[in-house]
C-alpha positions in Angstrom: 14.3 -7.6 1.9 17.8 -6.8 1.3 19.4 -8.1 -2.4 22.3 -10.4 -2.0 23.0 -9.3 -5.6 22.9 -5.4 -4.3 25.6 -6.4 -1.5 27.9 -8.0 -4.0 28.3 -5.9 -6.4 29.3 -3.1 -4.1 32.6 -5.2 -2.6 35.0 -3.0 -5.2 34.4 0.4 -3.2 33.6 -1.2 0.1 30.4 0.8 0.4 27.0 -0.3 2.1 23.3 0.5 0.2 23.0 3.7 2.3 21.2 5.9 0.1 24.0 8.5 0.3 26.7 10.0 -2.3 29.5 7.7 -3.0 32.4 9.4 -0.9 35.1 8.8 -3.2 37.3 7.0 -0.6 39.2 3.3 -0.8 38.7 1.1 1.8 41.9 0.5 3.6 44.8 -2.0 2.4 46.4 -3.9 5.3 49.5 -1.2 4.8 47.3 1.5 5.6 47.7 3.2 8.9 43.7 3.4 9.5 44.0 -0.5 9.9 44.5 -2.1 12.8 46.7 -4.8 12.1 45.4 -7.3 14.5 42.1 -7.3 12.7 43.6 -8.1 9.0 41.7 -7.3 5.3 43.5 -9.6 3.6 45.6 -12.8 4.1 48.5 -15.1 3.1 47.7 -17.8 0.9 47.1 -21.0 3.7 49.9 -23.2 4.2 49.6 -26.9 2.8 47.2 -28.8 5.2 46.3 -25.8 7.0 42.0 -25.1 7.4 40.5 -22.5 5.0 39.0 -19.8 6.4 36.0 -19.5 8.0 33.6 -16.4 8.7 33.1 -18.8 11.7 37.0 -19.1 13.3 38.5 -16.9 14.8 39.6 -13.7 14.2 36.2 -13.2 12.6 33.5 -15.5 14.8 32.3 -13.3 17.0 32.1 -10.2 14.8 30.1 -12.6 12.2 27.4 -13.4 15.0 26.8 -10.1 15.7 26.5 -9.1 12.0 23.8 -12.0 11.6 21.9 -11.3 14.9 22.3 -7.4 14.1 20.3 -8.0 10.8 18.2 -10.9 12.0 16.7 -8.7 14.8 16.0 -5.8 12.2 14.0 -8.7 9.7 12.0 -10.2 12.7 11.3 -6.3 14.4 9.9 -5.4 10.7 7.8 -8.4 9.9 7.0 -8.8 13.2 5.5 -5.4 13.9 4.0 -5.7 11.0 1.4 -9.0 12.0 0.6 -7.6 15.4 -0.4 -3.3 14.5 -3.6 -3.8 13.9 -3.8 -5.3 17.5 -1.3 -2.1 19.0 -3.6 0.3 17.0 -6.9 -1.1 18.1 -5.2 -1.1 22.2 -3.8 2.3 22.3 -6.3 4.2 19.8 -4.3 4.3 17.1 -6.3 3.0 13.9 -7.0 6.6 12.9 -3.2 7.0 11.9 -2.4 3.5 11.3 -0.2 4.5 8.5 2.2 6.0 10.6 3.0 2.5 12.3 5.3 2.0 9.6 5.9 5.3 7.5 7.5 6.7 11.1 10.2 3.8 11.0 10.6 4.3 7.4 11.7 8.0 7.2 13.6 8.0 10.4 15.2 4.7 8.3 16.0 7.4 5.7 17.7 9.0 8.2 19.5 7.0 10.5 21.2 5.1 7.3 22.9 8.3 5.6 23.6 9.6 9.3 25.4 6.2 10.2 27.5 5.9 6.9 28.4 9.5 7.0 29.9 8.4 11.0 31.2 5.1 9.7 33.5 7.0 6.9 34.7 9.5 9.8 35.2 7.6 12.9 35.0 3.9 12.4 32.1 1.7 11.9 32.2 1.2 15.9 30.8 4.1 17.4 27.8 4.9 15.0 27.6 0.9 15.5 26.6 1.4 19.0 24.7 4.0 18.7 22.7 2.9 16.3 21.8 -0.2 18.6 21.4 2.0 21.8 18.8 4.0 19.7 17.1 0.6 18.3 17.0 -0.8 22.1 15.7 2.7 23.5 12.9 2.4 20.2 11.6 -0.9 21.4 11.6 -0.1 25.1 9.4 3.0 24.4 7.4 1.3 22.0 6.3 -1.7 24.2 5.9 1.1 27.3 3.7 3.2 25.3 0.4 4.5 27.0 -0.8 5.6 23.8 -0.5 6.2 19.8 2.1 9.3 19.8 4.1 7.6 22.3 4.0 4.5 20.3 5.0 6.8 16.8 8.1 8.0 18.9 9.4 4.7 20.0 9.0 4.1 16.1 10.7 6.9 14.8 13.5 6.1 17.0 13.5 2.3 15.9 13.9 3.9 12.4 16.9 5.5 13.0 18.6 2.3 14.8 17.4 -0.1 12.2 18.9 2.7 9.2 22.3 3.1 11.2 22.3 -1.5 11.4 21.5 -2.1 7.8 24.0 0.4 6.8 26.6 -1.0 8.8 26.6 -4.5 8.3 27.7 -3.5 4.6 30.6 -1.5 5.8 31.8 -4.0 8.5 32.1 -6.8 6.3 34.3 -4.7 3.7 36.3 -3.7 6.5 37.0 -6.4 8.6 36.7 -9.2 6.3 39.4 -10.5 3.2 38.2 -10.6 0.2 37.5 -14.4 0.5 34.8 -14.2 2.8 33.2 -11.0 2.0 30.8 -13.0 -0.4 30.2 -15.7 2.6 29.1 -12.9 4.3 27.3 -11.1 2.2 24.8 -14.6 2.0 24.7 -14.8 5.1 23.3 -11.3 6.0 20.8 -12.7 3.3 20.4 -15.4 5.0 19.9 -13.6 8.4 17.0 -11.4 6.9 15.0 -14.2 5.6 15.0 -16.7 7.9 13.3 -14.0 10.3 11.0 -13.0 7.6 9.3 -16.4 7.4 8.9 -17.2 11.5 8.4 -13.6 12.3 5.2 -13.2 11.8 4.1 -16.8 13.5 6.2 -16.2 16.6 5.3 -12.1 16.7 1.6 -13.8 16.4 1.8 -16.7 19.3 3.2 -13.4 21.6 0.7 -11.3 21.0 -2.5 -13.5 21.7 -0.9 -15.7 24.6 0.7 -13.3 26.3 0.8 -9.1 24.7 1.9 -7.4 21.8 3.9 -5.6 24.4 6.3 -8.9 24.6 7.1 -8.6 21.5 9.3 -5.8 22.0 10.5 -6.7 25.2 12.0 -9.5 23.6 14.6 -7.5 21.4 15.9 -6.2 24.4 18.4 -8.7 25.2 19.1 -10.2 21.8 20.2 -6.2 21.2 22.3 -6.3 24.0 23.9 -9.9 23.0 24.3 -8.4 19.4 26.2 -5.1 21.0 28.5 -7.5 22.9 29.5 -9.6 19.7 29.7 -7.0 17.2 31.6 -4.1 18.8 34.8 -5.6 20.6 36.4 -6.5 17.1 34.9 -3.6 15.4 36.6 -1.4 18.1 40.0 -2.5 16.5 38.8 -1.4 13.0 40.1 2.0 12.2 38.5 5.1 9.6 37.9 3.2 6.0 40.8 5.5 4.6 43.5 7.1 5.2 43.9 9.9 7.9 43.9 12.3 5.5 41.1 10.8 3.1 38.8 10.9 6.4 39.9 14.2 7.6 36.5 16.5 8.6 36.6 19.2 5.6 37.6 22.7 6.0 34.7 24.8 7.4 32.5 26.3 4.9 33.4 24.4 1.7 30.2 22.3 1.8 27.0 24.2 3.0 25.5 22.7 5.6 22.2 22.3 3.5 24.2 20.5 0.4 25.6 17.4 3.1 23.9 13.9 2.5 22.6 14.1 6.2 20.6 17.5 5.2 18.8 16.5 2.3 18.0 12.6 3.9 16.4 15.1 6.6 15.2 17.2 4.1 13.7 13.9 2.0 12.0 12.5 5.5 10.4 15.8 6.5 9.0 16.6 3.2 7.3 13.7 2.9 6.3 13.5 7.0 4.5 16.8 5.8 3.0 15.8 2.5 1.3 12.4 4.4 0.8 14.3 7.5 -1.2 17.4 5.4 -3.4 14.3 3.1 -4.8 13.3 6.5 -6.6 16.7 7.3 -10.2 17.3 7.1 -9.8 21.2 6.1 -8.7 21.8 2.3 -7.7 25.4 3.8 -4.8 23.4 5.7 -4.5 19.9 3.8 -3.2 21.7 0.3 -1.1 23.9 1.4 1.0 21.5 3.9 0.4 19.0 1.0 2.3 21.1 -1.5 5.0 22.6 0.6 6.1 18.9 1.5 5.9 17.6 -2.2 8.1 20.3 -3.2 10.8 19.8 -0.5 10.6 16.0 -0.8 11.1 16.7 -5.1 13.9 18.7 -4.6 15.8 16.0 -2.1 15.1 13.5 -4.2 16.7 15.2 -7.4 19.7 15.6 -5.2 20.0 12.1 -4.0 19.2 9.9 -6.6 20.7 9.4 -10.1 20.1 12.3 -13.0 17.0 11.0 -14.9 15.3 9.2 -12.4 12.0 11.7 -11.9 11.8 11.7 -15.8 12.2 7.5 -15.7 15.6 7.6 -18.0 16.6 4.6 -19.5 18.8 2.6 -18.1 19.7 2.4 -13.8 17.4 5.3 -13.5 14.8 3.2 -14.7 15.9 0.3 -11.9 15.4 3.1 -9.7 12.1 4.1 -10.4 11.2 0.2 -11.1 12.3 -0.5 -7.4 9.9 2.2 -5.7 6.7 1.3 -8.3 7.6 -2.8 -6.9 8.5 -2.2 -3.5 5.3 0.3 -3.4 3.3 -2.3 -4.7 4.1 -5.3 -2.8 5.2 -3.8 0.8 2.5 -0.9 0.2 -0.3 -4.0 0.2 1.5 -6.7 2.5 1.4 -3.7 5.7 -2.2 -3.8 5.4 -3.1 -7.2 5.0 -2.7 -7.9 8.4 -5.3 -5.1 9.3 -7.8 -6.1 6.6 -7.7 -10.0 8.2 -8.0 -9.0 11.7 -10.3 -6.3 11.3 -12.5 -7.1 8.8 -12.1 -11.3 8.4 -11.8 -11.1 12.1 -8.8 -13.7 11.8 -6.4 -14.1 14.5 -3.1 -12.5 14.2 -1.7 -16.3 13.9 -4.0 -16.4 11.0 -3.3 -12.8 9.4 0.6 -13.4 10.1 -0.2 -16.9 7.5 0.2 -14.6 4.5 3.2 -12.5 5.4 4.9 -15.6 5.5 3.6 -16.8 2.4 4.9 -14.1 0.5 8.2 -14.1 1.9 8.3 -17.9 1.3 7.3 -17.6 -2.2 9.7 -14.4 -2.5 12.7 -16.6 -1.7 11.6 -19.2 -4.4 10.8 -16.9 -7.0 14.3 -15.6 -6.8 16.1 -18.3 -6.5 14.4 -19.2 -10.2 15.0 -15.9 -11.7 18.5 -16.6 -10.6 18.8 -19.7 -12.1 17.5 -18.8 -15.3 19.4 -15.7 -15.7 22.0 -16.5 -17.5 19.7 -16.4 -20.9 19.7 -12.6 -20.2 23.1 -11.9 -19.4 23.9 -8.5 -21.4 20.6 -8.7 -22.8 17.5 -6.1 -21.1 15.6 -8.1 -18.4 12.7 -6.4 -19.3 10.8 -9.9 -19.8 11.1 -11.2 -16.7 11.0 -7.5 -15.0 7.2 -7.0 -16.6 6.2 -10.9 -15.7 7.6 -10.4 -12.4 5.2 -7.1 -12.2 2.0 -9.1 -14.0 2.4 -11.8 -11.5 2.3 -9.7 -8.3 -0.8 -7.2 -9.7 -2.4 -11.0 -9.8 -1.7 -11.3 -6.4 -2.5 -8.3 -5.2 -6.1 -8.7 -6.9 -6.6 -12.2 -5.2 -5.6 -10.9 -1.7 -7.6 -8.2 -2.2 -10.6 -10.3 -3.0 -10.0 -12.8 0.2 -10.2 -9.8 2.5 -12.4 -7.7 1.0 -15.0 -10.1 -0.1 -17.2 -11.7 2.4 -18.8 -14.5 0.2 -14.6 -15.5 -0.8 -12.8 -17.6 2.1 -10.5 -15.4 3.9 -7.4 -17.5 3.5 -7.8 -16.6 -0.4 -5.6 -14.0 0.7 -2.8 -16.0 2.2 -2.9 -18.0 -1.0 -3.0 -14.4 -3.1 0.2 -13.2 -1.0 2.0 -16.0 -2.0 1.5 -15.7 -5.7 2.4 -11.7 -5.0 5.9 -13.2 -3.4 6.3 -14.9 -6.3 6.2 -12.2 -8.7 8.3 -10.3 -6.3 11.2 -12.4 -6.5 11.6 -12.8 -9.9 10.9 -8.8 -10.6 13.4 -7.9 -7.9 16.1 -10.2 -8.6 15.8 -9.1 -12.5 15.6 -5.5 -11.8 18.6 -5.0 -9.8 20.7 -7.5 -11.7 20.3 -5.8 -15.0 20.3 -2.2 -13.2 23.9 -2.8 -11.4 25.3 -4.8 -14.5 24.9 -1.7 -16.6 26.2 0.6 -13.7 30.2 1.9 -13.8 32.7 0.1 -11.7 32.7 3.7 -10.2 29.2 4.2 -9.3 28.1 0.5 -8.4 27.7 2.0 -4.9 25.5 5.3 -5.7 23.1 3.3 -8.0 22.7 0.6 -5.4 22.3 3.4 -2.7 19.8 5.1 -4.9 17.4 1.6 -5.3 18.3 1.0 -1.4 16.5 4.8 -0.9 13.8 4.5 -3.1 12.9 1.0 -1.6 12.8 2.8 2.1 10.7 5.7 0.3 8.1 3.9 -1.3 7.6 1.8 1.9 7.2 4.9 3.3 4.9 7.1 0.8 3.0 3.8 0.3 1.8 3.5 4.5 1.1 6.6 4.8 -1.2 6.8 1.8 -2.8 3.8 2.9 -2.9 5.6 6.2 -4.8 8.4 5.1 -7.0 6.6 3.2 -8.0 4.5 6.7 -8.5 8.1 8.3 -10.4 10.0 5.5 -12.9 7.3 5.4 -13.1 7.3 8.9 -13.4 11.6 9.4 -16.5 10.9 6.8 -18.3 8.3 7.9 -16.7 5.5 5.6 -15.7 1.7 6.5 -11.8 0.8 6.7 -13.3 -1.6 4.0 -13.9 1.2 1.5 -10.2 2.7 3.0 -8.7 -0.8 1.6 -9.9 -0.8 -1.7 -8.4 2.1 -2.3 -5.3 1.3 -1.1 -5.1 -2.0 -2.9 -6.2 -0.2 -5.9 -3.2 2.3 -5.5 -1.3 -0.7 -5.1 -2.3 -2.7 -8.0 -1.8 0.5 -10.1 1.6 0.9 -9.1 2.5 -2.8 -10.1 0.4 -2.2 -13.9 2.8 0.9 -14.0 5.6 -1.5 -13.6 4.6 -3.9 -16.4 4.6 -0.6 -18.5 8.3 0.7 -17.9 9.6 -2.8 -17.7 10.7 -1.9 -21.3 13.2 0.9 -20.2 15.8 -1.1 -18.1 18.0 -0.7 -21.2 18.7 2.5 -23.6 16.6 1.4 -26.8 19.1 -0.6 -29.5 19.2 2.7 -31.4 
């Protein structure tokens, strides 16, 4: 779920959370020859009597429609998804890899987010733009075609990409095409248009799937994607490179190696840790260590290169809110994507039912925010660490309860439901408290590389998290286990990843000495 918080705080180097290098280049001032004129950054002063502007009136209506459907699509194709694969795995064989549902989308999200800023700051946001959705509508069409798992993983890889390039874009079109004045507008209401999704996804994702197929569910993108192209890319089209003409120019060949470009080492991040999941769910120890190792390493070495110095070795200060944002988005989004599976499969809920706690947590996970918000104010320029290692204590609570409801046969199964929403909860107020604290101690200068750097190590850990969870579902499979025994461990990897949070809450700030 995208931070509101993260968005803002960008606005002074018009960059999105992409997870790539902060380019160096200003946004273009309505002067600037990049900038179409009829599209303007920045207005007059209103004449007395005349209406404020609106993110609704024109010039900017139809481009702010798009944004919000753009982004809503993305929150209801990831938390709807996410109610009905244990359904899509079951129907097309798939429960052996389950992991790979979501840790395809994930990497390729790695991948299509870099790749589409890197376009934006070239070309324009338009083109990538299009792309991006032609790639998303192509994902969902092959995904709700599929005649079996692989097929199913490709249409997912390809959703990845498209739902990187959206995300990524949505930032850099409001601080293009947008004053000042409304950027902030905007920036809640791409908030607005992630959330709303979040808690009727799952429901109407559910109703699809048992009164009709989990086939609809894609289908049903199709033409909101195509109403979102038509919105979005008209006004866009008028928008020119965010710099000047020799800010954007390509560089001269051979000053950057190819392997040194942000696009390389996302690729390089995504395909060592394809390999390192892919190698933990062989049988043979002859093939599983080998493959295991050669992907850590690759994926170690990207991630060094793309995040801030001092992150692997948990430095205080934003490295820390790095690392604190992959230990809490492992934990929570590493147990939420197999909830679903656990109720369905082993509660033998409906996916209505199992889609109950999804919305729970994102329920609660608005709430518990909007608190932390609220009381923040006690911590300006003070560490967070309280709330940060509350936050953390609150969700390991959760994730025990929802681990009891579905794992324990003599507990009622909507324990869980109830557990998820105290695990939203905790989620809110860690999140919220965690990024504040991390970007308030960031330099005006690198506001958008640290909020990049979270934005990648949220995609990561959603990533690493699946696919473990994955393998564990297939291991215990290969060797006679129970996707019971495959849960526990998963929840238990989970829950160990939110006690670690509770431990390094402490190092959001450099110690007072």
């Amino acid at each position: 779920m995208p931070s509101e918080q993260e968005a803002t705080t960008q606005e002074p180097r018009g960059q999105e959370p992409s997870g790539r290098e902060p380019s160096g280049q200003e946004s273009p001032t309505p002067e600037s020859p990049a900038q179409d004129p009829s599209v303007p950054r920045t207005r007059r002063a209103p004449a007395p009597g005349a209406r404020p502007e609106s993110a609704f009136r024109a010039p900017y209506s139809a481009l702010t429609w798009g944004i919000v459907l753009s982004v809503g699509l993305v929150a209801f194709e990831s938390m709807g998804v996410a109610t009905v694969l244990p359904e899509i795995a079951g129907s097309l064989g798939g429960l052996h890899a389950y992991g790979w549902g979501l840790s395809a989308l994930m990497l390729a999200n790695l991948i299509g987010t870099v790749a589409a800023g890197v376009a934006a700051d070239r070309r324009g946001p338009a083109r990538p733009l299009a792309l991006g959705l032609v790639v998303f509508a192509v994902g969902c069409a092959l995904a709700g075609a599929a005649p079996n798992w692989p097929v199913f993983l490709a249409g997912r890889f390809l959703q990845g990409l498209g739902v990187g390039a959206v995300m990524a874009l949505a930032y850099t079109a409001i601080a293009l095409a947008y004053p000042q004045g409304l950027r902030a507008r905007m920036f809640a209401l791409v908030s607005g248009a992630w959330t709303v999704p979040s808690l009727v996804g799952p429901s109407i994702a559910a109703v699809i799937s048992d009164h009709v197929s989990w086939r609809g569910v894609f289908v049903l993108l199709l033409p909101l994607i195509a109403a979102a192209a038509a919105l979005a890319l008209p006004q866009l089209r008028r928008i020119g490179r965010p710099g000047s003409p020799a800010s954007t120019a390509a560089p001269a060949s051979g000053t950057t190696p190819w392997w040194s470009t942000p696009v390389a080492r996302s690729v390089l991040l995504a395909a060592g840790t394809g390999l390192l999941l892919a190698g933990l769910q062989l049988r043979q120890l002859a093939l599983l260590i080998p493959l295991a190792a050669a992907g850590a390493t690759t994926a170690v070495l990207a991630l060094r290169r793309v995040t801030p110095a001092g992150t692997l070795s948990v430095r205080r200060g934003v490295p820390t809110g790095v690392v604190l944002r992959f230990l809490l988005c492992g934990a929570y989004f590493g147990s939420e994507a197999f909830l679903p599976l656990g109720l369905v499969r082993l509660r033998e809920l409906s996916a209505t039912e199992a889609g109950l706690g999804l919305s729970a947590g994102a329920i609660t996970w608005v709430l518990g925010a909007a608190w932390q918000g609220r009381a923040d104010s006690r911590w300006s320029g003070r560490s967070r660490a309280v709330p940060i290692a509350a936050g953390f204590a609150v969700l390991l609570l959760g994730i025990a309860v929802m681990a009891l409801g579905v794992l324990v046969d003599a507990v009622p199964a909507l324990t869980a439901v109830a557990g998820w929403a105290i695990g939203g909860a905790g989620m809110g107020v860690a999140f919220n408290a965690a990024t504040t604290d991390a970007m308030e101690q960031a330099p005006a200068d690198r506001q958008g590389e640290a909020s990049g750097s979270m934005q990648l190590a949220q995609t990561l850990a959603v990533a690493v998290l699946s696919g473990l969870g994955g393998a564990a579902v297939a291991l215990s499979a290969a060797h006679g286990g129970s996707v019971s025994l495959a849960l526990t461990v998963t929840f238990a990897l989970t829950a160990a990843l939110a006690a670690a949070g509770v431990l390094t809450a402490h190092r959001i700030r450099p110690s007072a000495a």
